[in-house]
C-alpha positions as a Markdown table, in Angstrom:
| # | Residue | x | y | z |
|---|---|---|---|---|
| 1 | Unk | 119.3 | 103.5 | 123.3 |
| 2 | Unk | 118.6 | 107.0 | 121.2 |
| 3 | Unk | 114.6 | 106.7 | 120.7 |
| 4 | Unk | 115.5 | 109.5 | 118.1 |
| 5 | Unk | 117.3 | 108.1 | 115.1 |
| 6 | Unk | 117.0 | 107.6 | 111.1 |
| 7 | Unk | 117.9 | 104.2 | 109.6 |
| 8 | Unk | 121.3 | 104.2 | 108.1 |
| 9 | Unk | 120.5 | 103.3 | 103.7 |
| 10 | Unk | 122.7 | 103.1 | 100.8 |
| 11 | Unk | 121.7 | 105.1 | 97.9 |
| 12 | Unk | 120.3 | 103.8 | 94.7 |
| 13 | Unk | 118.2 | 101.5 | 96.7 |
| 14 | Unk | 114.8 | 101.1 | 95.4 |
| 15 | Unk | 111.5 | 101.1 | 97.7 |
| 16 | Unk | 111.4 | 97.4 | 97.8 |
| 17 | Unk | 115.1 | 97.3 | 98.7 |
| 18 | Unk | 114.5 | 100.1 | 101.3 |
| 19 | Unk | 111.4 | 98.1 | 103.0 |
| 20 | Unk | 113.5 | 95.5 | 103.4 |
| 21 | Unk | 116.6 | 96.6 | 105.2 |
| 22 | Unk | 114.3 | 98.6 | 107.5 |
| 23 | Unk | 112.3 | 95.3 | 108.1 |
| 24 | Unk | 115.7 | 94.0 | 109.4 |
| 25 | Unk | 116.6 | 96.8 | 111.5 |
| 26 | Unk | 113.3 | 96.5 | 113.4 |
| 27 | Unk | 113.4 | 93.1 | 113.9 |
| 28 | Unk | 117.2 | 93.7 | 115.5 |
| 29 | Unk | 114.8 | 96.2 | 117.2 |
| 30 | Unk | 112.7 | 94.0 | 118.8 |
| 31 | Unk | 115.3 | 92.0 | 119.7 |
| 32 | Unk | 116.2 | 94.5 | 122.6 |
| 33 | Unk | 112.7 | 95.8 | 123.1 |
| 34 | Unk | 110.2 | 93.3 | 122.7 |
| 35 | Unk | 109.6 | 91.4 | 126.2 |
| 36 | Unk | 109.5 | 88.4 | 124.5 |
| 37 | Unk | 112.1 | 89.2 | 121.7 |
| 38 | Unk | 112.0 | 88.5 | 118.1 |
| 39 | Unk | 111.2 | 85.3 | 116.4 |
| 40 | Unk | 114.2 | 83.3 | 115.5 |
| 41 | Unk | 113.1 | 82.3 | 112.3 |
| 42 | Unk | 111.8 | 85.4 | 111.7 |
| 43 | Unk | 115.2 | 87.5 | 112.2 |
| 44 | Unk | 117.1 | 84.8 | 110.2 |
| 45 | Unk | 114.4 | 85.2 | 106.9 |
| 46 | Unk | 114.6 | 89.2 | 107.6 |
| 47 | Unk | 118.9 | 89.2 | 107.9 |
| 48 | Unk | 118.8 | 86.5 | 104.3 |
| 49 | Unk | 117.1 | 89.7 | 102.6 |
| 50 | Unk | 119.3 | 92.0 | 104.2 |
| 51 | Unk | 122.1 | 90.0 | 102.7 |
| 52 | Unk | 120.3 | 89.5 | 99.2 |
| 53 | Unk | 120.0 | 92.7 | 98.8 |
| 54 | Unk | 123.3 | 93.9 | 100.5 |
| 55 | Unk | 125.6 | 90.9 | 99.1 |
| 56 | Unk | 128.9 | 93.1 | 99.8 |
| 57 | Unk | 130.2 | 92.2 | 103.3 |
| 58 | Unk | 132.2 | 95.8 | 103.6 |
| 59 | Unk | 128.4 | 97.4 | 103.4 |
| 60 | Unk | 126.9 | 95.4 | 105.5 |
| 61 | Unk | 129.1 | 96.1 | 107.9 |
| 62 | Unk | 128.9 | 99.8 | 107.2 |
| 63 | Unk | 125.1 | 99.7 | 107.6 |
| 64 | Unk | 125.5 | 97.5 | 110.8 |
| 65 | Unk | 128.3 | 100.1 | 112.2 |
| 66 | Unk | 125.7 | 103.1 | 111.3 |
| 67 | Unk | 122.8 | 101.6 | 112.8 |
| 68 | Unk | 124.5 | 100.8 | 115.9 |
| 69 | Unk | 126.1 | 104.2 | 116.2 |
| 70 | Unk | 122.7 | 105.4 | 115.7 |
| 71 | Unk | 120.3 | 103.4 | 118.1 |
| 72 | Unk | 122.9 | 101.5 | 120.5 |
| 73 | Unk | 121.7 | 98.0 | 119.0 |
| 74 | Unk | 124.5 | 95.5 | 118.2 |
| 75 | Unk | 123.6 | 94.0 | 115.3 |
| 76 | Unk | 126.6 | 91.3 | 115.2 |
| 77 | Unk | 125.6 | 90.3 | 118.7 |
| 78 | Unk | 122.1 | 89.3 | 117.8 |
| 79 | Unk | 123.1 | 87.8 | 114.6 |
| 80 | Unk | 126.0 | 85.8 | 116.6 |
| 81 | Unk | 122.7 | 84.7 | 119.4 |
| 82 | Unk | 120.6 | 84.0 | 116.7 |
| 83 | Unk | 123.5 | 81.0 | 116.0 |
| 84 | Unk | 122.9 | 79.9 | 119.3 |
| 85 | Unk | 119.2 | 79.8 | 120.0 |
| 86 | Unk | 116.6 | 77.5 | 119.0 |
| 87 | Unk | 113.1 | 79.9 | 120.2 |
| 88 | Unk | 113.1 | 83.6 | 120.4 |
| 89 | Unk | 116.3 | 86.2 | 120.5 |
| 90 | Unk | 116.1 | 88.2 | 123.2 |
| 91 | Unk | 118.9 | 90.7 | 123.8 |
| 92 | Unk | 119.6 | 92.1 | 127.1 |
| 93 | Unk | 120.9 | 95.6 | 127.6 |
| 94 | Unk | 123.6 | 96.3 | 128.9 |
């Protein structure tokens, strides 16, 4: 993990739009560094905005690429356990 990175964004977003696709990195975040992970429900309600406000897939995956370029965080591999979990998503590292 780089503890020294920017959040990949798209410009033309507004503050509200910027809020929050950072609110959805972090909680991909916490995924990986929270002892006890990230909420399920929580993720899912933070990745829906992400997608509202981000409806093209090609983006999305674009953002997703950048972020995990930038901090080592998978973002497909916690949205793919999120799929499989009923509790808390916590990722290990490998």
């Amino acid at each position: 993990m780089n503890d020294n990175y920017a959040y990949p964004l798209l410009e033309g977003l507004s503050d509200r739009e910027v809020v929050v696709l950072v609110t959805f990195f972090q909680k991909v975040e916490e995924a990986y560094e929270k002892p006890d992970g990230v909420d399920r429900e929580t993720f899912n309600h933070a990745y829906q905005q992400f997608r509202d406000v981000i409806p093209s897939k090609m983006e999305q995956k674009q953002l997703e690429k950048q972020f995990k370029e930038r901090s080592g965080y998978d973002v497909y591999q916690v949205i793919k356990h999120a799929k499989q979990v009923d509790k808390n998503l916590k990722m290990n590292e490998a």
